[in-house]
C-alpha positions as CSV (number, residue, x, y, z in Angstrom):
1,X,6.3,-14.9,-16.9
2,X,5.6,-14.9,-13.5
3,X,3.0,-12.0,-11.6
4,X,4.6,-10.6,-8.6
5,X,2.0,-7.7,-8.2
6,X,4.9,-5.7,-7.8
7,X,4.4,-1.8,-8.0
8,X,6.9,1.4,-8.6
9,X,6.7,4.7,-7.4
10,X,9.1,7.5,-9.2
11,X,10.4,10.2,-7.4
12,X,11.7,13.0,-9.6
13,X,13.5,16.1,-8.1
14,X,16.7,18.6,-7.9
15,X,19.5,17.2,-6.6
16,X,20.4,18.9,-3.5
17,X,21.2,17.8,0.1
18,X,18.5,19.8,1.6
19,X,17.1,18.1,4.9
20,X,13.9,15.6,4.5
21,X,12.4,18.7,7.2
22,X,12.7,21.0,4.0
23,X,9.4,21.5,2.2
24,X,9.7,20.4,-1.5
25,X,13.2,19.1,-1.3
26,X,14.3,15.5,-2.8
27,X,15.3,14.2,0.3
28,X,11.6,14.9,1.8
29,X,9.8,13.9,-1.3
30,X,11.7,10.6,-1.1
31,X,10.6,10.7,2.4
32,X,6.8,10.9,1.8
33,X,6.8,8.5,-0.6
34,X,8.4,5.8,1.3
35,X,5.8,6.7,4.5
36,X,3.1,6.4,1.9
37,X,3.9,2.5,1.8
38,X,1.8,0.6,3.9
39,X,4.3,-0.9,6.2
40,X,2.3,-4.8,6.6
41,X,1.5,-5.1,3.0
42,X,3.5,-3.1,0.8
43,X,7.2,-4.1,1.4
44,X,10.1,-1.8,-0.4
45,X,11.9,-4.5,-3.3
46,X,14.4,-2.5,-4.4
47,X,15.3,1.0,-4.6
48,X,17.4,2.8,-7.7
49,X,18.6,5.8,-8.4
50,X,18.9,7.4,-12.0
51,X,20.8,11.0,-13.0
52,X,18.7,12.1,-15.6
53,X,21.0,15.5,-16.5
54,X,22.9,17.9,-14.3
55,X,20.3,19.0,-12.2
56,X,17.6,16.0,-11.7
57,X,17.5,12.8,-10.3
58,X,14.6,9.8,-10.3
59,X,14.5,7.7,-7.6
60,X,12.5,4.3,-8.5
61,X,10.9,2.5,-5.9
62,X,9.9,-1.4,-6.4
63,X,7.7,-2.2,-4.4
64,X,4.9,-4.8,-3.4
Protein backbone atom coordinates (compact mmCIF):
# COMPACT_ATOMS: atom_id res chain seq x y z
CA UNK A 1 0.00 0.00 0.00
CA UNK A 2 1.04 3.07 -0.93
CA UNK A 3 2.01 6.26 1.87
CA UNK A 4 0.41 9.43 0.85
CA UNK A 5 1.20 11.20 4.29
CA UNK A 6 -2.28 12.11 4.16
CA UNK A 7 -3.84 13.58 7.40
CA UNK A 8 -7.66 14.18 8.71
CA UNK A 9 -9.00 16.65 10.88
CA UNK A 10 -12.76 15.91 12.44
CA UNK A 11 -14.91 18.57 13.05
CA UNK A 12 -17.77 17.63 15.33
CA UNK A 13 -20.69 20.07 16.21
CA UNK A 14 -24.59 21.01 16.31
CA UNK A 15 -26.10 21.37 13.24
CA UNK A 16 -27.29 24.85 12.84
CA UNK A 17 -26.83 27.55 10.21
CA UNK A 18 -25.40 30.00 12.56
CA UNK A 19 -22.78 32.39 10.70
CA UNK A 20 -18.88 31.28 10.65
CA UNK A 21 -18.79 35.15 12.71
CA UNK A 22 -20.67 33.16 15.52
CA UNK A 23 -18.38 32.03 18.38
CA UNK A 24 -18.66 28.17 18.80
CA UNK A 25 -20.91 27.51 15.95
CA UNK A 26 -20.26 24.59 13.17
CA UNK A 27 -19.97 26.77 10.57
CA UNK A 28 -16.94 28.76 12.40
CA UNK A 29 -15.37 25.63 13.82
CA UNK A 30 -15.30 24.37 10.21
CA UNK A 31 -13.91 27.63 9.49
CA UNK A 32 -10.79 27.53 11.89
CA UNK A 33 -9.97 24.36 11.03
CA UNK A 34 -9.64 24.81 7.38
CA UNK A 35 -7.45 28.28 8.22
CA UNK A 36 -5.38 26.07 10.43
CA UNK A 37 -4.10 24.36 7.11
CA UNK A 38 -1.06 25.59 5.95
CA UNK A 39 -2.08 26.88 2.59
CA UNK A 40 1.64 25.82 0.54
CA UNK A 41 2.00 22.49 2.10
CA UNK A 42 -1.08 21.13 3.46
CA UNK A 43 -3.54 20.92 0.51
CA UNK A 44 -7.52 20.03 1.39
CA UNK A 45 -8.08 16.11 -0.43
CA UNK A 46 -11.39 15.75 0.21
CA UNK A 47 -13.93 16.88 2.48
CA UNK A 48 -17.12 14.65 3.91
CA UNK A 49 -19.72 15.17 5.82
CA UNK A 50 -21.41 12.49 8.31
CA UNK A 51 -25.00 12.91 10.42
CA UNK A 52 -24.13 11.20 13.34
CA UNK A 53 -28.00 11.55 15.10
CA UNK A 54 -30.46 14.34 15.03
CA UNK A 55 -28.48 16.94 16.39
CA UNK A 56 -24.63 16.42 15.36
CA UNK A 57 -22.71 16.38 12.51
CA UNK A 58 -18.71 15.42 11.66
CA UNK A 59 -17.13 16.98 9.11
CA UNK A 60 -13.84 15.01 7.97
CA UNK A 61 -11.18 16.73 6.49
CA UNK A 62 -8.43 14.79 4.21
CA UNK A 63 -5.86 16.41 3.96
CA UNK A 64 -1.99 16.53 3.06
Amino acid sequence: MANYGANVKIVINDIGDSADTVSGSLAADIKAAVNALDSTSQAIIDISTVKLDRSRVAYIILYT
